[in-house]
C-alpha positions in Angstrom: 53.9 31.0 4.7 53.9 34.8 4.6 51.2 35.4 7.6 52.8 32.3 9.5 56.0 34.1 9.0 54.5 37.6 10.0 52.5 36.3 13.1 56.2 35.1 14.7 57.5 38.7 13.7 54.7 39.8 15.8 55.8 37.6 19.0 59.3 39.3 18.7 58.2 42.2 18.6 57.2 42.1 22.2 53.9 41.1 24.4 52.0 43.7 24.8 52.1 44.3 20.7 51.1 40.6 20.1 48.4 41.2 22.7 47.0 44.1 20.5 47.7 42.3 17.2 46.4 39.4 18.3 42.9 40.9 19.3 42.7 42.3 15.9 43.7 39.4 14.0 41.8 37.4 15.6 45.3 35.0 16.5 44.4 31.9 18.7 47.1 30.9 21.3 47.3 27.3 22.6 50.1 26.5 25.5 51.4 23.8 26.5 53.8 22.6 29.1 53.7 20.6 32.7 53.6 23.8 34.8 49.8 25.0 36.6 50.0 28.0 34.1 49.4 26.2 30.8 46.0 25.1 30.1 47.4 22.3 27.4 49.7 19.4 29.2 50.2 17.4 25.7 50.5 18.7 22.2 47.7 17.3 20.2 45.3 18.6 23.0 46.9 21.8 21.9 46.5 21.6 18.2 43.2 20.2 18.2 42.4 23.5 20.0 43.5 25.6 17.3 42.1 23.3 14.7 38.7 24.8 16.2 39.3 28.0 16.6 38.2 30.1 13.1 41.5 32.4 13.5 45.5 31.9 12.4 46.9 30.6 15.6 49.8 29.9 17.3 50.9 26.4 19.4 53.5 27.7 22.1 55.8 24.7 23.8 57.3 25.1 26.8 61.1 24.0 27.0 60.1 22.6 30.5 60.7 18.6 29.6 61.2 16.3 26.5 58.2 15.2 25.1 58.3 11.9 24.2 56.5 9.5 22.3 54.3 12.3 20.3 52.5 11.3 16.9 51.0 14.6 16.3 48.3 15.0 14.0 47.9 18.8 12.4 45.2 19.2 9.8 42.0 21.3 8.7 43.9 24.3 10.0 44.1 27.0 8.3 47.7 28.8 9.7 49.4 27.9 12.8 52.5 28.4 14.5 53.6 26.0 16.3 57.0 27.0 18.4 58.6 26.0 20.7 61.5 27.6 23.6 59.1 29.3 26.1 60.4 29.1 29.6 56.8 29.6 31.1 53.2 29.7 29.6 52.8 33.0 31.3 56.7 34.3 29.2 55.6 34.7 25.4 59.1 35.1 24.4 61.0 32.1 23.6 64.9 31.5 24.6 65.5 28.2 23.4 63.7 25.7 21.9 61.8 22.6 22.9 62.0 19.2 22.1 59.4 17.1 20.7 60.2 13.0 20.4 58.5 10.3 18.4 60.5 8.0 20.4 58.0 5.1 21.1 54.9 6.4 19.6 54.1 3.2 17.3 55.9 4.3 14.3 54.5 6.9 13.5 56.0 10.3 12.1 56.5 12.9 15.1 54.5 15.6 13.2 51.5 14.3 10.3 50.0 17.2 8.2 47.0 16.4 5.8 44.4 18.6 4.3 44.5 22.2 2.7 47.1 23.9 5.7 49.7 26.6 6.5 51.8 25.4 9.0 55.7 26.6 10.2 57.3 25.1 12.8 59.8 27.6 15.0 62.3 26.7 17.6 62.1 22.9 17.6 64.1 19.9 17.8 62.0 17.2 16.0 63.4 13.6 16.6 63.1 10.2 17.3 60.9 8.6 14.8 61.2 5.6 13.8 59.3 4.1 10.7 58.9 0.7 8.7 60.1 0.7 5.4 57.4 1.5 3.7 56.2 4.5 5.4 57.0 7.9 4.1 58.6 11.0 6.8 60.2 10.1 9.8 59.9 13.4 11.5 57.0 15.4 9.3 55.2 13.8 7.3 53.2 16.3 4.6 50.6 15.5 2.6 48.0 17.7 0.9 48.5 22.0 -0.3 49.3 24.8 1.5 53.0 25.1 3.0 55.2 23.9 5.4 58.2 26.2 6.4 60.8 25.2 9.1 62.4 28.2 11.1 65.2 27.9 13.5 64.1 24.2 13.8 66.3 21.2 13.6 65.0 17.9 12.2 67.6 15.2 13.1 67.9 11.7 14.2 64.5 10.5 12.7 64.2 7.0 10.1 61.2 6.0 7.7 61.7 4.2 4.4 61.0 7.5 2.1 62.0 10.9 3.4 63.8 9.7 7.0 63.9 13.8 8.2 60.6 14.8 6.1 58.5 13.8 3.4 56.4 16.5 1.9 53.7 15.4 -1.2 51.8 18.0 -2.7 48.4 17.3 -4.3 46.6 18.7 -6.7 46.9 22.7 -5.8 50.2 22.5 -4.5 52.0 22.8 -1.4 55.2 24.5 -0.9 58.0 23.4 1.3 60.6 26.2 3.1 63.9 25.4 5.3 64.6 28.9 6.2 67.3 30.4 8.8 69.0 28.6 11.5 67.4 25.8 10.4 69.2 21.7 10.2 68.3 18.5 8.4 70.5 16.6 10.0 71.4 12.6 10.4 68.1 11.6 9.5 67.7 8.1 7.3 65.2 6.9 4.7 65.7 3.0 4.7 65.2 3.2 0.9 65.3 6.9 -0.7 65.2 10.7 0.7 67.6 10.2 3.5 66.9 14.2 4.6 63.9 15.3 2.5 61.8 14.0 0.2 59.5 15.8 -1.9 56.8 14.7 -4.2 53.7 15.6 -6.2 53.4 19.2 -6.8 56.0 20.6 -4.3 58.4 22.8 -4.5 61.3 23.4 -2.0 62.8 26.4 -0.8 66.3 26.0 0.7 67.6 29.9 0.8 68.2 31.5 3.4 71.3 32.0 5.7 72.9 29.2 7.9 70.5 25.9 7.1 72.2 22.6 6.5 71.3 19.6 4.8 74.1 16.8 6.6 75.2 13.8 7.1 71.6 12.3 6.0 71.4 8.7 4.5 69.5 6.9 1.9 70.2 3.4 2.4 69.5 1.3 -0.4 68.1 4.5 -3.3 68.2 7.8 -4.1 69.0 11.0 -2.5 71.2 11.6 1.1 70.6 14.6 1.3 67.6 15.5 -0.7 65.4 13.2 -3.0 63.1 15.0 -5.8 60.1 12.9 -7.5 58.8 14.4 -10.6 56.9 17.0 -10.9 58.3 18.2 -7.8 61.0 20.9 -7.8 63.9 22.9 -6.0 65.7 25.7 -5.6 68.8 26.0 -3.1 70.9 28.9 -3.0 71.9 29.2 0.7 75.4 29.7 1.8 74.8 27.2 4.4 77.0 26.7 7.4 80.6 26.3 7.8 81.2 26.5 3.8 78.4 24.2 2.3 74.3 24.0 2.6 74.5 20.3 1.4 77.1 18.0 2.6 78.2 14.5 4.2 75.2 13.0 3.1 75.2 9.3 0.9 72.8 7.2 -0.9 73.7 4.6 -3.6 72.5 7.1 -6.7 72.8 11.0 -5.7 74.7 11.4 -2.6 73.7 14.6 -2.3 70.4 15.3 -4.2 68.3 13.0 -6.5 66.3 14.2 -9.2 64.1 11.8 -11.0 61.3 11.6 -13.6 58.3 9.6 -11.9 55.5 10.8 -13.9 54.6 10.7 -17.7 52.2 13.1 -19.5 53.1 15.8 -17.0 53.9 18.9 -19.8 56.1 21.5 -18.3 56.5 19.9 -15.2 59.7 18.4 -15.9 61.8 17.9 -12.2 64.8 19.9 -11.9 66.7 21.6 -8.7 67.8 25.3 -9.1 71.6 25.8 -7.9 72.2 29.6 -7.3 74.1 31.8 -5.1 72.4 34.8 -2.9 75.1 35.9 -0.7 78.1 36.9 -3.2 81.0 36.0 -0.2 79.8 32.6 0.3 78.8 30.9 -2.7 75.8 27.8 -2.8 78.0 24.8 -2.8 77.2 21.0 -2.8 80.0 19.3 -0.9 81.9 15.9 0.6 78.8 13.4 -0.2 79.0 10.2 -1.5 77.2 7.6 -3.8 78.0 3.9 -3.7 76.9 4.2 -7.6 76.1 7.1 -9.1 76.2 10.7 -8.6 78.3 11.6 -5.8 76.4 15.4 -5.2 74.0 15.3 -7.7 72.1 12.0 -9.6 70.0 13.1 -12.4 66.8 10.8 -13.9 64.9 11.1 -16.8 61.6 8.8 -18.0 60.6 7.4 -21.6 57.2 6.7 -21.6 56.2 6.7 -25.2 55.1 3.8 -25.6 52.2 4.9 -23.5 51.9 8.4 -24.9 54.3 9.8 -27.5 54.7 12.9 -25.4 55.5 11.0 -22.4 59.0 12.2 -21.9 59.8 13.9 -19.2 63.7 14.9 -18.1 65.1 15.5 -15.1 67.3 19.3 -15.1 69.9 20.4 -13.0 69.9 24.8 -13.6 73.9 25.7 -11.5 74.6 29.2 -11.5 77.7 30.5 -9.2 78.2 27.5 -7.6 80.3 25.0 -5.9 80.4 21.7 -6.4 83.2 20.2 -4.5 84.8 16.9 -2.5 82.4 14.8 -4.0 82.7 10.8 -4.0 81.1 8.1 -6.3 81.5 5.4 -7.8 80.7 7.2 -11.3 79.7 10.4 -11.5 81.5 12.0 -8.7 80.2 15.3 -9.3 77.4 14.7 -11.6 75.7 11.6 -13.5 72.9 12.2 -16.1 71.1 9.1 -16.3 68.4 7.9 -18.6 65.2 6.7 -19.0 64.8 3.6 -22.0 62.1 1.6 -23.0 62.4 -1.6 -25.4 62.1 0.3 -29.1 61.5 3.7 -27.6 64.2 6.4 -28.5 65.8 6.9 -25.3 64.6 9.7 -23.2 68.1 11.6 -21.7 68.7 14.0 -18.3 70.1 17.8 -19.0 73.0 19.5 -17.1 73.0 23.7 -17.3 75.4 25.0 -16.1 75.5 29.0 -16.3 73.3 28.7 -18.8 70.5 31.3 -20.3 68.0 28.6 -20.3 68.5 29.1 -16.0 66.4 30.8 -14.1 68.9 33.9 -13.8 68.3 34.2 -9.9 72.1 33.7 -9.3 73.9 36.8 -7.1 77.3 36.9 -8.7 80.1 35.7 -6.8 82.1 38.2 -5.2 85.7 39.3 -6.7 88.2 36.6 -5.5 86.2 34.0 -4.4 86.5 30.7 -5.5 83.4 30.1 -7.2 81.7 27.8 -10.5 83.7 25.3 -9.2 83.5 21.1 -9.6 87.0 20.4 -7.7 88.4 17.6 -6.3 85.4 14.9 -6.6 86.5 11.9 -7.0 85.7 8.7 -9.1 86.2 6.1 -5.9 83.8 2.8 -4.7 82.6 2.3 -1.0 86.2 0.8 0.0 88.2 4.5 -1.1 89.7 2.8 -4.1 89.7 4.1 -7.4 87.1 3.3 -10.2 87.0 3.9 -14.1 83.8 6.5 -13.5 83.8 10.2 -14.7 83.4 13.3 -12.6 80.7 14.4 -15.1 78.6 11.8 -17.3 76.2 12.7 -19.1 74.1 9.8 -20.7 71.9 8.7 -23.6 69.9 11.6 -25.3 71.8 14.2 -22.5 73.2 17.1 -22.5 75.6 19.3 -20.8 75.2 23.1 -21.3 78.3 24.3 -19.5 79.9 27.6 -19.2 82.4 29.9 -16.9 83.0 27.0 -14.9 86.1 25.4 -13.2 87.3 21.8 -13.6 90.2 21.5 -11.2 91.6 18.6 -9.0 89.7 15.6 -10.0 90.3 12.1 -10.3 88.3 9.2 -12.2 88.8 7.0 -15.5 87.8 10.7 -17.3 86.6 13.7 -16.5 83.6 14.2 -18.7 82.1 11.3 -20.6 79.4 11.6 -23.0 77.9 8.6 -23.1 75.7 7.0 -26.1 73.2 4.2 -27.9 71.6 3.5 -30.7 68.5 5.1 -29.4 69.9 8.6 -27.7 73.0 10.8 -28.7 74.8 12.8 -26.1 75.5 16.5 -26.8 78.7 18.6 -24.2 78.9 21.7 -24.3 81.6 23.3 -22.8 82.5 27.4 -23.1 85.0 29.8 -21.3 86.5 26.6 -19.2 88.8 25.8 -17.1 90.3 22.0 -16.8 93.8 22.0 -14.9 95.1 19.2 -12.3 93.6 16.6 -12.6 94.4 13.0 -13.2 92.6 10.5 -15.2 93.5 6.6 -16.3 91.9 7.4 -19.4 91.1 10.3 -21.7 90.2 13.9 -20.3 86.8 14.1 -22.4 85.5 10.7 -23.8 82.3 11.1 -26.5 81.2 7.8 -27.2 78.5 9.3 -30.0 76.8 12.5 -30.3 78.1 16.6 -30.3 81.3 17.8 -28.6 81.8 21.8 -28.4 84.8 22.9 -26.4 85.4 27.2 -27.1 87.5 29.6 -25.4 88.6 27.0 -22.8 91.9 26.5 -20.8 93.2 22.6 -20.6 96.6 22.4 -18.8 98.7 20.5 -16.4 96.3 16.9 -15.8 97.7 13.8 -15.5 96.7 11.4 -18.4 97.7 7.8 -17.7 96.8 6.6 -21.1 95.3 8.5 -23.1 94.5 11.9 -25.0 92.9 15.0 -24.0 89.5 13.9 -26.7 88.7 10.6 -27.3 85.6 10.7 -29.9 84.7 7.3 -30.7 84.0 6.4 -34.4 80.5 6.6 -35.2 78.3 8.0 -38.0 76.8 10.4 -35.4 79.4 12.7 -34.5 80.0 16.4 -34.8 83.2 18.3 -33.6 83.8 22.0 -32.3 87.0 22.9 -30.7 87.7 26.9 -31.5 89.8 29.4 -29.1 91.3 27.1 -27.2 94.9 26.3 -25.3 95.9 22.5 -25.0 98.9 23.0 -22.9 99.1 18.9 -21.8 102.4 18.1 -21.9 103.3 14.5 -23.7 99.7 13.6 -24.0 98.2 14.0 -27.7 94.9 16.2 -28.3 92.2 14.0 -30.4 91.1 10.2 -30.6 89.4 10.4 -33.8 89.6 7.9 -36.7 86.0 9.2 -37.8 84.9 11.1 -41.1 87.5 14.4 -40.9 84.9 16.3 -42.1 82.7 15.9 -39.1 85.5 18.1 -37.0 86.1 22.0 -37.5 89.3 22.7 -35.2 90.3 27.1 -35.1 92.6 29.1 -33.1 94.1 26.7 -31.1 97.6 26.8 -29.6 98.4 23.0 -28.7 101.7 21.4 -27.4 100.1 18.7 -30.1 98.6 19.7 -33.4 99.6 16.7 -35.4 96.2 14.9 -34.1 94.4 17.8 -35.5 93.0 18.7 -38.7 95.6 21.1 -40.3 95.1 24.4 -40.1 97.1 27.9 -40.1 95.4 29.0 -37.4 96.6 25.9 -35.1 99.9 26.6 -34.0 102.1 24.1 -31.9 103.4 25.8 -28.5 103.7 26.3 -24.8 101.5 28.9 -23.1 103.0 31.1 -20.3 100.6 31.6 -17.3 100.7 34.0 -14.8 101.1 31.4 -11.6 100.6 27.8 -12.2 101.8 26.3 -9.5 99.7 28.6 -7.7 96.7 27.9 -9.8 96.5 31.2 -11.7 96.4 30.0 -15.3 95.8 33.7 -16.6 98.2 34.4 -19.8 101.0 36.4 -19.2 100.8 39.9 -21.6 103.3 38.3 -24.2 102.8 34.4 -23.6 101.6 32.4 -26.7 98.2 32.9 -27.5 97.6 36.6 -26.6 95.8 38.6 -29.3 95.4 35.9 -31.2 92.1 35.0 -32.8 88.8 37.3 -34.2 85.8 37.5 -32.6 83.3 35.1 -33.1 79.2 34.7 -33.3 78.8 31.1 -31.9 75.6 31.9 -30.7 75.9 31.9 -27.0 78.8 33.7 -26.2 78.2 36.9 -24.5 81.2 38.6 -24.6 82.6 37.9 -21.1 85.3 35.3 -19.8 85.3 33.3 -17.4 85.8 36.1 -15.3 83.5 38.0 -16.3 85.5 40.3 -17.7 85.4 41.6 -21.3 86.2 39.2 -24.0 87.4 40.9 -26.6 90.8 42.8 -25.3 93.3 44.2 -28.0 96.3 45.2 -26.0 98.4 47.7 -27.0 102.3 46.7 -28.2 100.9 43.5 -28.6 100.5 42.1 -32.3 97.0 40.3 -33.4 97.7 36.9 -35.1 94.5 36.8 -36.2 92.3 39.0 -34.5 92.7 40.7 -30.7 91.0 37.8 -28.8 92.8 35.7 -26.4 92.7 32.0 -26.5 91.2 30.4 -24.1 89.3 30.8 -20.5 90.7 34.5 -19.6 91.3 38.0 -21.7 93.8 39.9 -20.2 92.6 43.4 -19.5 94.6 46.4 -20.8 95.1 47.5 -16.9 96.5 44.4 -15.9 99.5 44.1 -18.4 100.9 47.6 -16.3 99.2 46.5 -12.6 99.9 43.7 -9.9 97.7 40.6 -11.3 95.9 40.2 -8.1 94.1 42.8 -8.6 92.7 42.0 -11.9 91.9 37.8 -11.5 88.8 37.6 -9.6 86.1 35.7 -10.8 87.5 32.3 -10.6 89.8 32.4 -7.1 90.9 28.5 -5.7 90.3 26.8 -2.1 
């Protein structure tokens, strides 16, 4: 939408310049509004108007009445504006914005697009449709290439069965769909799935820019409150949103917040996935206070085996976080996250894959600004539609999954565990968990629960959770299993580290300081003892320059550590006056910095910060 976007830069710019530019550009401009000035009384009159005119035009509304009952159809255009706010026809500079209704147009969607178009929609509140449950997008509904981009324009109030605010499918070519500025998805329903947006076929959604919102969308009976992503079809949302969160108070039964799922087979490369990043470094992207009868409180994750159709048929649904928020989260499993699967009768199964600060992201993340809370999944909570609590996970990851995780936060959660790796016969799960933080929260069961695959837990900080029966790891016993914990403080106090009657030789356990050691393999360089943080109480679980643990352990090649903690400060620290144990790294999440053992603290924590 670059020349959409350029022609409304134009029309701020002033009258008499849009005048000039628009001569040269050959710009079409269509109004329309009840006063003896404007040549165009409805809005299709309008459209079709631009449709024949050879130029990139522009649709001006005037903000002189509701127009209701409007089933506007936009295609074989090539760019147009269409914008609404304009006091008069004869005033080219809008001050508000106008309101266009589907309210007793047939069922149809306010706004349908179709063909090869450019189209952005400026200054509009699009509402009142109201679809059967088979239709797809209530208030826009998209279907062909080109782009659609929504400026200063709030979709709200509008129900169809698939995408209740908007549905956007992208055909062969592409089409590309962008919520910028000022801009609200707001209390819109799909019947079935895509309560806010949907987005299909080859799409891809933009969802950047300052002060948009994605809230308080529903998805009645599928997937996706807020948004709802059908393979190949991806996102990226890194907007600080409004008031804290761009995402937030939506529910569906799977992925309160966001769905991704794996529709189509033989698709190579075009696996689904939604981009998490940060672009403003004060205000973090976050994912917040949705809820999922089922699965996936913010984000439901779906993967597809189809090889019994085509050996390389399958295709898995990615979630790429980088500085982030996930937090307030509700679901019956899977408060923050839930990995699902795809399985076919005699097929290995195919799994979903979780990144979290990963290199295999995009790298489009703007860090997170010194002492802000930020890589955060706190406080989401394992609970069914009637606020009691259920045996689910924050985090599950299922058969053939994975969870690449690192520099992240784990604080204030309740469920049955906090991370569960679940597994079958046909698909291993694999966690991965570096430079972590996992403090206050409570659990029924176990902290971590493997059921068969890989667990790798380095250079993280476990302290103060509630366990009500349980131990930190539970690693069921199965012949697939391998083992990793290295660098690490287990500072739980009367609750035992490892559940693992298994093959000893499938766990290698280093540099660990544990209030329990006796449930780990013996080794000199696993030492029972009591960490002394900097704050607890107040959350700061930085070491204290002479705690337990400080200067401790040697450096070590694990293959993806970079060097940094989880504040992104240097790793590898040797303090003077301090005696290595083993080597001059710290155990787990932080590495004191030589200027903070002689300054005020505050001035040295700063990557990971609390709400």
């Amino acid at each position: 939408m670059r020349e959409a976007r350029t022609l409304a830069a134009v029309v701020a710019g002033g009258f008499a310049m849009f005048l000039a530019a628009s001569a040269e550009a050959g710009v079409g401009i269509f109004t329309v509004g009840n006063g003896t000035d404007c040549p165009y009384r409805d809005i299709q009159a309008a459209v079709d108007a631009a449709a024949a005119h050879p130029g990139p035009d522009y649709v001006w509304i005037v903000d002189d009445h509701t127009y209701t009952g409007e089933q506007v159809l936009v295609t074989d255009t090539e760019t147009v504006v269409i914008e609404g706010g304009f006091s008069t026809c004869d005033i080219p500079t809008p001050d508000s914005f106008s309101t266009v209704s589907g309210a007793g147009n047939g069922g149809g969607a306010v706004f349908t697009i179709r063909g090869a178009v450019d189209v952005a929609f400026q200054n509009l509140l699009i509402t009142g449709a109201s679809r059967d449950g088979d239709a797809s997008g209530g208030g826009i509904d998209f279907d062909g290439t080109g782009s659609l981009e929504l400026i200063t324009t709030t979709v709200a109030f509008n129900t169809a069965g698939y995408g209740g605010g908007l549905n956007v499918k992208g055909e062969a070519g592409g089409a590309t769909l962008t919520i910028s500025h000022d801009t609200g998805i707001i209390d819109n329903t799909g019947t079935t799935s895509g309560g806010g947006i949907r987005i299909e076929g080859e799409t891809h959604l933009d969802v950047l820019e300052p002060n948009t919102l994605i809230e308080g969308n529903h998805a009645l009976n599928g997937y996706g409150g807020g948004i709802e992503v059908l393979g190949p079809a991806r996102a990226a949302v890194g907007s600080p949103g409004i008031g804290g969160a761009v995402i937030q108070f939506n529910d569906a039964q799977n992925g309160g917040g966001v769905a991704v799922i794996a529709i189509e087979a033989g698709r190579g490369g075009l696996d689904p996935r939604i981009d998490l990043f940060t672009t403003d470094p004060a205000n973090p992207v976050q994912i917040s206070n949705n809820f999922a009868s089922s699965k996936g409180g913010a984000i439901y994750l779906q993967s597809l085996d189809g090889t019994l159709l085509n050996p390389r048929d399958i295709v898995r649904a990615y979630l790429c976080a980088d500085d982030f928020r996930i937090n307030d989260n509700l679901a019956a499993d899977g408060a923050a996250i839930y990995a699902d699967w795809g399985t076919l009768e005699g097929a290995p199964d195919a799994g979903s894959v979780v990144y979290l600060n990963s290199d295999a992201c995009n790298g489009l993340a703007v860090r997170c600004a010194p002492g802000v809370a930020c890589n955060e999944l706190s406080r989401n909570l394992a609970e069914d539609s009637n606020a009691q609590p259920t045996g689910g996970a924050a985090i599950l990851i299922g058969h053939d999954g994975a969870l690449d995780a690192r520099r992240f936060v784990l604080r204030g959660s309740e469920g049955g565990t906090l991370v569960t790796g679940a597994a079958s016969d046909l698909g291993y799960a694999s966690i991965e968990m570096d430079e972590c933080l996992i403090v206050d929260n409570h659990t029924q069961h176990e902290l971590v629960h493997l059921v068969e695959g890989s667990l790798k837990v380095n250079n993280c900080t476990i302290s103060h959770d509630a366990v009500d029966n349980g131990h930190v790891f539970y690693v069921e016993d199965q012949a697939q299993i391998a083992i990793e914990l290295a660098d690490d403080i287990v500072d739980e106090s009367g609750i035992l580290a490892l559940d693992y009657a298994g093959d000893p030789a499938n766990v290698s356990a280093r540099w660990i300081l544990s209030n329990d050691i006796g449930t780990l393999p013996p080794d000199e360089t696993i030492q029972a003892g009591v960490p002394t943080f900097v704050d607890a109480p107040a959350g700061d679980y930085h070491l204290d320059a002479h705690s337990l643990g400080v200067d401790f352990a040697p450096p070590i090649d694990n293959g993806t550590d970079d060097g940094m903690d989880l504040d992104r400060n240097q790793r590898l620290v040797d303090l003077l006056g301090i005696p290595n144990q083993f080597g001059a790294l710290d155990l787990g999440a932080y590495e004191i910095q030589s200027h903070c053992v002689l300054v005020d603290r505050l001035f040295c924590d700063g990557f990971d910060g609390t709400d």
